[in-house]
C-alpha positions in Angstrom: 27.3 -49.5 21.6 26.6 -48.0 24.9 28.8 -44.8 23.7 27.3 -44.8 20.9 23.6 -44.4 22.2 24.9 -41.8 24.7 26.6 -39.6 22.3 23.3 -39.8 19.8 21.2 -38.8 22.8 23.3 -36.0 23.7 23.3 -34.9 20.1 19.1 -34.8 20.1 19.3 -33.1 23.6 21.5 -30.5 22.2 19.8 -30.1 18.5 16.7 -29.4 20.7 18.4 -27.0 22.6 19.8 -25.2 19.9 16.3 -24.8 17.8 14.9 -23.3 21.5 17.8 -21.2 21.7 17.4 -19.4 18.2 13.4 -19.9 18.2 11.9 -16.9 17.2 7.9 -15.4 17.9 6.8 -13.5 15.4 3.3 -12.1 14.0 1.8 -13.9 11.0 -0.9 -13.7 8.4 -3.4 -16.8 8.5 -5.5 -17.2 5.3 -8.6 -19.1 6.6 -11.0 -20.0 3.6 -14.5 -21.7 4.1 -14.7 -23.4 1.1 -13.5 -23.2 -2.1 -16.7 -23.1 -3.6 -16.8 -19.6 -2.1 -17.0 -16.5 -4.4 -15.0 -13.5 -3.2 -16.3 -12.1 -0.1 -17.6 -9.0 -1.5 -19.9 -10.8 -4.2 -21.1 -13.0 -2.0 -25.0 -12.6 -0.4 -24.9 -11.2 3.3 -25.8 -14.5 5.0 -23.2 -16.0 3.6 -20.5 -13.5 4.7 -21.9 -13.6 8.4 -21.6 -17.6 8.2 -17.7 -16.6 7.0 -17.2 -14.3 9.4 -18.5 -16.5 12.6 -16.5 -19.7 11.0 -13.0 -17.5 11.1 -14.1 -16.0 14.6 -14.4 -19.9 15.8 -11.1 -20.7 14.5 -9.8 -17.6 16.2 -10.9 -19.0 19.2 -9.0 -22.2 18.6 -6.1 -20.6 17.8 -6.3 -18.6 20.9 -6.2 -21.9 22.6 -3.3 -22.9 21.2 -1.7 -20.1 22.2 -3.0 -20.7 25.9 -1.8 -24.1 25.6 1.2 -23.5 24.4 2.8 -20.6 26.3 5.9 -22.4 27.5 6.9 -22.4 23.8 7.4 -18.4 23.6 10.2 -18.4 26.0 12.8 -15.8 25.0 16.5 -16.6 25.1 17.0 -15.5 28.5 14.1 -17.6 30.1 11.2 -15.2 30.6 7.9 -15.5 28.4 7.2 -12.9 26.1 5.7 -10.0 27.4 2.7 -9.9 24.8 1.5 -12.9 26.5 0.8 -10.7 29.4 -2.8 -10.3 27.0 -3.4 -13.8 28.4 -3.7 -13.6 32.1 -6.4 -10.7 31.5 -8.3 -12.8 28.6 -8.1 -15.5 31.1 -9.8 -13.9 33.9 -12.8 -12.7 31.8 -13.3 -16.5 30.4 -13.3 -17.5 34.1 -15.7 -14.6 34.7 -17.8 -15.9 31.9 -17.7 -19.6 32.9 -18.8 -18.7 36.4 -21.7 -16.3 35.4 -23.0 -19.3 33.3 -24.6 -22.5 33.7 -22.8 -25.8 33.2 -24.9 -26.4 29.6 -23.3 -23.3 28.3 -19.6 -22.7 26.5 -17.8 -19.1 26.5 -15.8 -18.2 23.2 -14.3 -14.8 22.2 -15.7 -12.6 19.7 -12.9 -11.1 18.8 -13.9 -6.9 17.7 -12.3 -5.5 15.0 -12.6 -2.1 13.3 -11.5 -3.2 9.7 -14.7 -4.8 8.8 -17.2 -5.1 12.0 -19.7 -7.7 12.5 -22.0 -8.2 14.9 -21.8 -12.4 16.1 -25.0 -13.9 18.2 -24.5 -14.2 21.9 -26.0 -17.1 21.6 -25.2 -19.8 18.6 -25.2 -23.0 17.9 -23.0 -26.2 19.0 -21.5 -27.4 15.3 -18.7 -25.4 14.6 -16.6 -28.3 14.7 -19.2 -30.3 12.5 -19.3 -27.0 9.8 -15.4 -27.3 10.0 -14.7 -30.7 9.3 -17.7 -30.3 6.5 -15.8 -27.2 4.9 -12.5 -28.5 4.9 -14.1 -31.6 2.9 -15.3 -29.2 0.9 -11.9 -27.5 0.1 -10.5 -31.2 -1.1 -12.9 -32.7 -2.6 -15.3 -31.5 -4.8 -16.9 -34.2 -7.2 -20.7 -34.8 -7.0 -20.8 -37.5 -4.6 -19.0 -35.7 -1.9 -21.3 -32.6 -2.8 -24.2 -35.0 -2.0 -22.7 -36.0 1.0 -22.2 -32.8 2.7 -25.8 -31.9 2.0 -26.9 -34.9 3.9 -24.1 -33.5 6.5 -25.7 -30.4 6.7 -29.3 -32.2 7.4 -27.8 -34.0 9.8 -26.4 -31.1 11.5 -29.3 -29.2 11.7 -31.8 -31.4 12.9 -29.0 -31.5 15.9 -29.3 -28.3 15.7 -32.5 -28.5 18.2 -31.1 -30.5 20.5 -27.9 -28.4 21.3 -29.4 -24.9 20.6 -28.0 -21.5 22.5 -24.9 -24.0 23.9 -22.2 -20.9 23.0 -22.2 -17.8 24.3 -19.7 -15.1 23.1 -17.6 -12.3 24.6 -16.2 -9.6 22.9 -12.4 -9.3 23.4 -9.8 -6.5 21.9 -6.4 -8.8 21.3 -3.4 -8.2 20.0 -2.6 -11.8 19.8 -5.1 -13.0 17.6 -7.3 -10.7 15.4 -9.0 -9.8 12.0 -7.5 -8.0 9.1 -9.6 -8.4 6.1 -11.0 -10.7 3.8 -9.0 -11.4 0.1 -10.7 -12.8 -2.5 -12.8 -16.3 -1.1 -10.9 -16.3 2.4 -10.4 -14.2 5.1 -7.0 -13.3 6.3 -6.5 -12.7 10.4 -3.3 -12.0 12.2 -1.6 -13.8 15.3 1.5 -13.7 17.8 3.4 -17.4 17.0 5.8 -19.3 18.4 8.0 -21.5 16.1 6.5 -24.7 17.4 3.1 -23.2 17.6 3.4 -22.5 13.7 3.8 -26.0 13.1 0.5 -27.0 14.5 -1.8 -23.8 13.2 -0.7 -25.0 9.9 -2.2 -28.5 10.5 -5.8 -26.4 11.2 -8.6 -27.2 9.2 -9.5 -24.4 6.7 -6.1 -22.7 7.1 -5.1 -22.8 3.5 -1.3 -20.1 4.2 0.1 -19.3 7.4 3.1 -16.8 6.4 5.2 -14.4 9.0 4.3 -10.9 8.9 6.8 -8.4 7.0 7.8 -5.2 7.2 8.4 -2.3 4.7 10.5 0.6 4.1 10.0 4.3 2.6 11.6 4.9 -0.6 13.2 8.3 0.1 17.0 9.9 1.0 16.8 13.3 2.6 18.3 16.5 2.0 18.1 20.5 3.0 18.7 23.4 1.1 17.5 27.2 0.8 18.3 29.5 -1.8 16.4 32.5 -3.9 16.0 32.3 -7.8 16.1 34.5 -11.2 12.5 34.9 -14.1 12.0 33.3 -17.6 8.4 33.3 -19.6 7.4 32.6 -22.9 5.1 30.0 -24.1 1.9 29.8 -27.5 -0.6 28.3 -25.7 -2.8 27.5 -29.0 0.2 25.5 -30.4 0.0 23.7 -26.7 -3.9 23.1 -27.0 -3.4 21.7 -29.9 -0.5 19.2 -29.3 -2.2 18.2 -26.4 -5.9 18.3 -27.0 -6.5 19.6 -22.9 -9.7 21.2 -22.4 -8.0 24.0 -21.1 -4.1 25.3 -20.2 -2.9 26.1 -17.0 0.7 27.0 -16.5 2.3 27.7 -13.7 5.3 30.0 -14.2 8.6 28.8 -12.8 12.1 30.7 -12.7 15.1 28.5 -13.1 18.3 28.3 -11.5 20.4 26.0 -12.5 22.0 25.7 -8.8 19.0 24.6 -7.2 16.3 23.4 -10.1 13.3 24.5 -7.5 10.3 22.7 -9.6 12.1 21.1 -12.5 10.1 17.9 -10.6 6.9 19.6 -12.5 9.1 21.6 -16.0 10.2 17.9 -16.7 7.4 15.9 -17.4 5.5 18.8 -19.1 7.7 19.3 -22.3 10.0 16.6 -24.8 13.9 16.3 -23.7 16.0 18.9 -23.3 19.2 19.1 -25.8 21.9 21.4 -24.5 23.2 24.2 -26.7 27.1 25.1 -25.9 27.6 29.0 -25.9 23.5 29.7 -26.6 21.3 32.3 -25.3 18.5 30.7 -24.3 17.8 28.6 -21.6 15.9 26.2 -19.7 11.8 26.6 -19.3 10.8 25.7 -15.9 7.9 26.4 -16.4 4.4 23.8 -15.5 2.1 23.1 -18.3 -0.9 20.7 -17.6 -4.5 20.5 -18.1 -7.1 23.2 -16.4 -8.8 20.1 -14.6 -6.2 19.1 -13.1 -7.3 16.3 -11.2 -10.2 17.3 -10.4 -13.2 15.1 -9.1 -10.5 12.3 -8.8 -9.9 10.8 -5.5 -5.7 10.1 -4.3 -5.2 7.6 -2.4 -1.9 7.5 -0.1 -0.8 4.6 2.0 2.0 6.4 3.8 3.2 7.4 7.5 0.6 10.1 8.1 -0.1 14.2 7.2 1.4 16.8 8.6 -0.4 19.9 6.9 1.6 22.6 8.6 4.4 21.9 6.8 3.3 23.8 4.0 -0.2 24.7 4.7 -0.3 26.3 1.0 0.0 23.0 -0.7 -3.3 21.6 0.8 -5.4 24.5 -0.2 -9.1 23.1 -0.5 -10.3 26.6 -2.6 -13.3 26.4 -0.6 -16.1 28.3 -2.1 -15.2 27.5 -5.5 -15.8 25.5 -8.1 -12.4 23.8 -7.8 -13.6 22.9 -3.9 -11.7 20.1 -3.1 -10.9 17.2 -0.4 -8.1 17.2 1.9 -8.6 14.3 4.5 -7.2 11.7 6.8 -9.4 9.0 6.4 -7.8 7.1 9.2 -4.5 5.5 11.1 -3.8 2.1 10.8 -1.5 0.2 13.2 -1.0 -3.3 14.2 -3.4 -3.9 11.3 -6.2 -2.3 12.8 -8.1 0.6 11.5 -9.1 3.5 13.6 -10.9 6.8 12.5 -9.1 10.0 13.0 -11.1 12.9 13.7 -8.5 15.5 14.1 -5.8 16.3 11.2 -3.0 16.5 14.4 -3.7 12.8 15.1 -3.2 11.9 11.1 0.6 10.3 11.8 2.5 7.4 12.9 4.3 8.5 15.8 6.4 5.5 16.3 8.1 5.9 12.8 11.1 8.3 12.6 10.0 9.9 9.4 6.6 11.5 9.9 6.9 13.1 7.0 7.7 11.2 4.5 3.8 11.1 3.6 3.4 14.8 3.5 5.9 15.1 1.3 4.9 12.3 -0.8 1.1 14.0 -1.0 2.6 17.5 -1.5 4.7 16.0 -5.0 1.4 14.2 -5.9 -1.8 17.3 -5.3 0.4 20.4 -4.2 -1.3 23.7 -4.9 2.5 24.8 -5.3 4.8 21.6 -5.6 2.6 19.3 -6.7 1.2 17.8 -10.2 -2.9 17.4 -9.8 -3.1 20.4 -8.4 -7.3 20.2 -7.8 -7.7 16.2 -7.2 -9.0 15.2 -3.8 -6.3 13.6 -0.9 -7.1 10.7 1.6 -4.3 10.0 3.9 -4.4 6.7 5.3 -1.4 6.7 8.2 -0.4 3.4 8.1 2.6 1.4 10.0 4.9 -0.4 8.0 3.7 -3.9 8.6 2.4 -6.0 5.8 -0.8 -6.2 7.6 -1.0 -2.7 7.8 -1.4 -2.4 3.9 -3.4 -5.2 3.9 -5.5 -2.8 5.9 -5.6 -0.3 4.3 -6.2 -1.5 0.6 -9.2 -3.6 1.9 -10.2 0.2 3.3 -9.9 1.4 -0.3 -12.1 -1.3 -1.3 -14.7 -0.7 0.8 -14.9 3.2 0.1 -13.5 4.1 -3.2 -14.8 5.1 -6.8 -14.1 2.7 -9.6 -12.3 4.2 -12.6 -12.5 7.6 -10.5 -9.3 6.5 -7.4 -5.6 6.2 -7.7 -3.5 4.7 -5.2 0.2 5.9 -4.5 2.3 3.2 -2.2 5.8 4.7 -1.9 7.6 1.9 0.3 8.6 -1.6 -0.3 11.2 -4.4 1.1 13.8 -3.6 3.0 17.2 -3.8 1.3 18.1 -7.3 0.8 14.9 -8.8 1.7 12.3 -10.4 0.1 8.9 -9.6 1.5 6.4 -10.5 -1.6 3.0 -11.2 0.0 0.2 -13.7 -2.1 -2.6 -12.0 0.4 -1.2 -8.3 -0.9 -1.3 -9.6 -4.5 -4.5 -11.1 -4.7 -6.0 -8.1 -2.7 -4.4 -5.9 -5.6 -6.2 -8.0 -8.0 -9.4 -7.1 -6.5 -8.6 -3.7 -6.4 -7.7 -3.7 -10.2 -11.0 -5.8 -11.6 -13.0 -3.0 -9.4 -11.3 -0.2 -11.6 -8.8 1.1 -9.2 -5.2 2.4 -10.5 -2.3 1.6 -8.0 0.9 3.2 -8.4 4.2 1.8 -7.0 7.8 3.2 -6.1 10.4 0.9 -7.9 12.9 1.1 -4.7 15.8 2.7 -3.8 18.2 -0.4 -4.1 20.2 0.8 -7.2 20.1 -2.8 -8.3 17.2 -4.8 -10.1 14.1 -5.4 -7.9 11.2 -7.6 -9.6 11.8 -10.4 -8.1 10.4 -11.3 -4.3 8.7 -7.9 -3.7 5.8 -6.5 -2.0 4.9 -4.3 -4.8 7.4 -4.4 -7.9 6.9 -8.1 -8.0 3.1 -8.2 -8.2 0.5 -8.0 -11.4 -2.0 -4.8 -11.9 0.6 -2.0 -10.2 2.9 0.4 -12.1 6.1 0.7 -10.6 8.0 3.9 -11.1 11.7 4.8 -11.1 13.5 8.2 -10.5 16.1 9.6 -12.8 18.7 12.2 -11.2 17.0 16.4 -11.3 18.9 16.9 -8.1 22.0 18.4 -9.6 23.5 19.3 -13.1 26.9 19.5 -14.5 27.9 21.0 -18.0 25.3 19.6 -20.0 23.0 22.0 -17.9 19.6 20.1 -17.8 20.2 18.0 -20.1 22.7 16.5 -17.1 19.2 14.6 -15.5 18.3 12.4 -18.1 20.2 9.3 -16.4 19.1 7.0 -13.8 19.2 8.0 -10.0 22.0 6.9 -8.1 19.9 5.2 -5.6 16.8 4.0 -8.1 15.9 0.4 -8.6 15.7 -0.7 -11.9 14.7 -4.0 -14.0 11.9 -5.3 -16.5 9.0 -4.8 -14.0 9.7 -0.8 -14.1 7.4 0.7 -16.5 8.2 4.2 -16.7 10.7 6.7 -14.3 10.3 9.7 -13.2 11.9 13.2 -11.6 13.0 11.5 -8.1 13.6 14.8 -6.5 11.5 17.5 -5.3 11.8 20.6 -3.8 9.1 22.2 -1.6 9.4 26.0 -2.5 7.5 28.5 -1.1 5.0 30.8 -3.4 6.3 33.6 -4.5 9.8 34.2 -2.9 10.8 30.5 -4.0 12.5 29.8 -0.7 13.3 26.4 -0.6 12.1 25.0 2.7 13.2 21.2 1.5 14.6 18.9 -1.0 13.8 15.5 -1.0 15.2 12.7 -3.4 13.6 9.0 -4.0 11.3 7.0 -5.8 8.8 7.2 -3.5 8.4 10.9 -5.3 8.8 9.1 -8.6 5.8 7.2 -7.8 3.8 10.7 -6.3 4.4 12.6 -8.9 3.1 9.9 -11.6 0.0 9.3 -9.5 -0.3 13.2 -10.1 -0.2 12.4 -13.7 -2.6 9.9 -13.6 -5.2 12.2 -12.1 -4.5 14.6 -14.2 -5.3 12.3 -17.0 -8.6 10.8 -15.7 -10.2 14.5 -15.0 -9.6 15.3 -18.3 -10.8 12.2 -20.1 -13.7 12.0 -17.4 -16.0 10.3 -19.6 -13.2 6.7 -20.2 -13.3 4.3 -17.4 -9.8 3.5 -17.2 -8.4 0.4 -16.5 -4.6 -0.4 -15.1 -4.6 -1.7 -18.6 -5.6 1.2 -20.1 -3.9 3.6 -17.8 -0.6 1.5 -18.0 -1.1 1.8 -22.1 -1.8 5.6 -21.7 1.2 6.5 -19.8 3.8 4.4 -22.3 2.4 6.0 -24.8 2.5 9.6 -23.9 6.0 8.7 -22.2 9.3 9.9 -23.9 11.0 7.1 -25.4 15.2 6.1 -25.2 16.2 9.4 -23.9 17.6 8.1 -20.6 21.1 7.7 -20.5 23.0 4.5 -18.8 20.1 2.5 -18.2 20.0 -1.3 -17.7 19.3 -2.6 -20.9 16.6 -5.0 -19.6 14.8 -2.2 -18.5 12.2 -0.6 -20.3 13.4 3.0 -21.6 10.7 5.5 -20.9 10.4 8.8 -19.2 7.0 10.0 -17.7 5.3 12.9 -20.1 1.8 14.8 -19.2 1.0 15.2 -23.3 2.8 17.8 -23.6 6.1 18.0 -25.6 6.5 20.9 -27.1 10.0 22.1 -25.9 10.2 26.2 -24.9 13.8 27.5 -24.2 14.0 31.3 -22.7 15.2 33.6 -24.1 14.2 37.9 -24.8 11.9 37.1 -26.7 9.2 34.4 -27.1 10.5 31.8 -29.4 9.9 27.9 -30.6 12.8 26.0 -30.3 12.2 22.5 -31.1 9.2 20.1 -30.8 9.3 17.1 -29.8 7.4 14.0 -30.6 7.8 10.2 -31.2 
């Protein structure tokens, strides 16, 4: 018996040592909701927002505490304690510093500054937070008439208190990395903190803490390649027959050459005309050239979500044709890090440094608005250089909220789960939902998994985005173009992919057509149908479109069943501007085909 108790006590000891060994600190999302009587923070009146706003601060604070209590729990496998506790020893000095400057009738809490969303907190409030907690939390389970009844006779109670304990808080402002605010989503607000394992357990036990999930991060959706080379001239075109196929305003084309060795802008010639059907021993061949809409996208606002803007790159691309009528916006609206917003006032300070590719979101912007490479060539650009953490897009969608113009925005989010992972957020999707019932159009890259990728994502799996594939324009063999008209080696696939879309790009200089890079993934997929997108609303400026409607728009304009090879679960559609009308060069000017479902 006596064996028997040892050996089960040296089992615990060592079970206990084995959860410390592989215990793990990581950063995670809180949801904190008042009540669930709440409407969503946006529609709800101002004094009810700062009563949100000071409740989550307070809870902060408690979780702070926990943290501060708890500090022997984020020991790392060799023994030390996490460096980002280091915050602690300076947040503990001013709290002492407060303490001491005060009298004995006074508390000091945190206000804990934030950029997202600022708000300015008394220094002086009132005793009851734990009373307005305990009274909220009733409120989030049980919400017949007699506990309603009760919790107004609560609140009577706690406000004739209220005289009696009066100006017994006084607040601090502090800058953590530990604990802060990201943004509110839907009725709660959603904050971010440094957790150990254990310390998990008991912030999930919080009143009004409704999720507490770990923090994930994302990936850009892009392979990389180089190339130069020069190219050869082709031109002929009826733009009356295009005008009317495609009822445009107004015709635009830019003229490409084509070669068939390097395909500089059959990104753009691809999803302005029906499919291409090879010819064995013809003449003609292959127009590269643009067609889309005079407007162009302009008057409508791109949003990207990427790692930054790097305008030097190709400084023609972000042409702002200032004193014009085509006058457009070129902007980084800010950097986002650590799920914090910060202005940037100078376009050199408009990237992520700590990501190795900086220029993934140049790229991305110049497929989407490029004067040269891009698809809407006069909509507007705001940048918003943002970290790959999911609090980082939480960030930055909640910016969008606050600043964009319904049925006149598209967003493009080119990154997603890391290979193998499952990262789908409920905070992301119900911020997307907001986004979508304000009249804002997200666009999604489908991944670069080569496998299906609906299920458990950050973007793919959610409701009110369209997530975009890439088929394969980055080489031909002896059907000529017709050669691209099969999925991407690398691209995602599944039900949840509405439409795919040239996944390569090459940015080519005007006029010599040097090719100063080629770049392959659905990140570009996803650009270059937000381009589309813009393009659409410009010209149909008087519809407020939807995601529904814009989602509707783009199936039906798409080319149907002419991808080769596809998953059979996966809907077969190829992204198309409104113009089908297939041109073929040739000596002289002549109408091939037409195309049209």
């Amino acid at each position: 018996m006596n064996n028997c108790s040892f050996i089960f006590i040296i089992f615990i000891i060592f079970n206990y040592l084995f959860h410390c060994l592989l215990a793990e600190n990581n950063y995670y999302l809180i949801s904190i909701r008042r009540s669930s009587n709440d409407k969503e923070y946006d529609k709800e009146s101002v004094s009810t927002q700062i009563a949100i706003n000071e409740m989550v601060n307070d809870i902060m604070n408690d979780i702070y505490e926990i943290i501060e209590n708890h500090k022997e729990t984020y020991a790392l496998k060799d023994g030390s304690i996490d460096e980002k506790l280091n915050e602690l020893e300076v947040s503990s000095k001013l709290k002492k510093r407060g303490n001491n400057e005060k009298n004995n009738s006074k508390i000091m809490k945190f206000h804990f500054a934030s950029n997202n969303r600022p708000f300015k907190i008394n220094k002086k409030n009132n005793n009851n937070n734990n009373n307005k907690k305990n009274n909220n939390n009733n409120n989030n389970n049980n919400n017949n008439n007699n506990n309603n009844n009760n919790n107004n006779n609560n609140n009577n109670i706690f406000k004739t208190n209220n005289k009696k304990i009066q100006n017994i808080v006084e607040y601090t402002p502090i800058k953590s990395e530990l604990v802060k605010f990201i943004c509110p989503v839907l009725n709660y607000y959603v904050i971010r903190a440094y957790l150990s394992d254990e310390v998990v357990k008991i912030i999930k036990k919080l009143p009004n803490v409704i999720h507490c999930k770990i923090s994930k991060r994302t990936v850009a959706f892009r392979s990389i390649n180089t190339m130069e080379n020069n190219i050869s001239s082709n031109k002929y075109y009826n733009s009356e027959d295009i005008l009317n196929e495609t009822k445009w305003k107004g015709l635009e084309i830019q003229e490409n050459q084509f070669n068939n060795e390097t395909l500089a802008y059959s990104h753009l010639s691809l999803i302005s005309q029906g499919q291409y059907k090879y010819t064995e021993n013809s003449n003609y061949t292959y127009d590269n050239n643009y067609y889309f809409p005079s407007t162009a996208g302009k008057g409508i606002d791109l949003y990207v979500i990427d790692s930054g803007l790097n305008i030097n790159l190709h400084e023609a691309d972000f042409d702002t044709y200032k004193n014009t009528p085509d006058e457009r916006i070129i902007t980084c609206d800010g950097r986002i890090e650590n799920g914090e917003f910060n202005p940037v006032y100078k376009m050199e300070d408009c990237l992520i440094e700590s990501l190795d590719d900086d220029e993934h979101g140049t790229l991305v912007s110049i497929a989407a608005i490029g004067k040269i490479n891009g698809v809407a060539k006069k909509a507007n650009l705001h940048m918003l250089a943002t970290d790959y953490g999911d609090s980082d897009d939480l960030t930055a969608l909640d910016y969008i909220k606050q600043h964009a113009t319904p049925h006149k925005t598209v967003v493009n989010i080119s990154r997603g789960c890391e290979y193998g992972v499952e990262c789908y957020s409920q905070s992301i999707q119900n911020k997307i939902t907001e986004l979508i019932n304000y009249g804002i159009i997200i666009i999604v890259s489908a991944g670069n998994t080569y496998e299906s990728n609906c299920i458990g994502q950050i973007y793919t799996s959610c409701e009110g985005v369209i997530p975009i594939g890439a088929i394969s324009n980055n080489y031909i063999y002896d059907l000529g173009m017709e050669d691209v008209y099969e999925p991407a080696i690398y691209t995602s696939y599944g039900e949840c992919v509405d439409l795919f879309a040239p996944g390569t790009i090459r940015v080519s200089r005007e006029g010599n057509n040097e090719i100063l890079e080629m770049v392959s993934g659905t990140s570009f997929s996803s650009a270059i149908t937000a381009g589309v997108v813009a393009t659409i609303m410009s010209e149909n400026s008087n519809i407020d479109y939807t995601f529904y409607l814009m989602k509707e728009k783009l199936i039906d304009l798409s080319l149907k069943d002419v991808i080769r090879d596809l998953d059979e679960n996966t809907p077969n559609r190829f992204l198309n501007n409104g113009k089908k009308i297939v041109y073929q060069s040739s000596k002289s000017d002549v109408l091939l085909d037409e195309f049209s479902d």
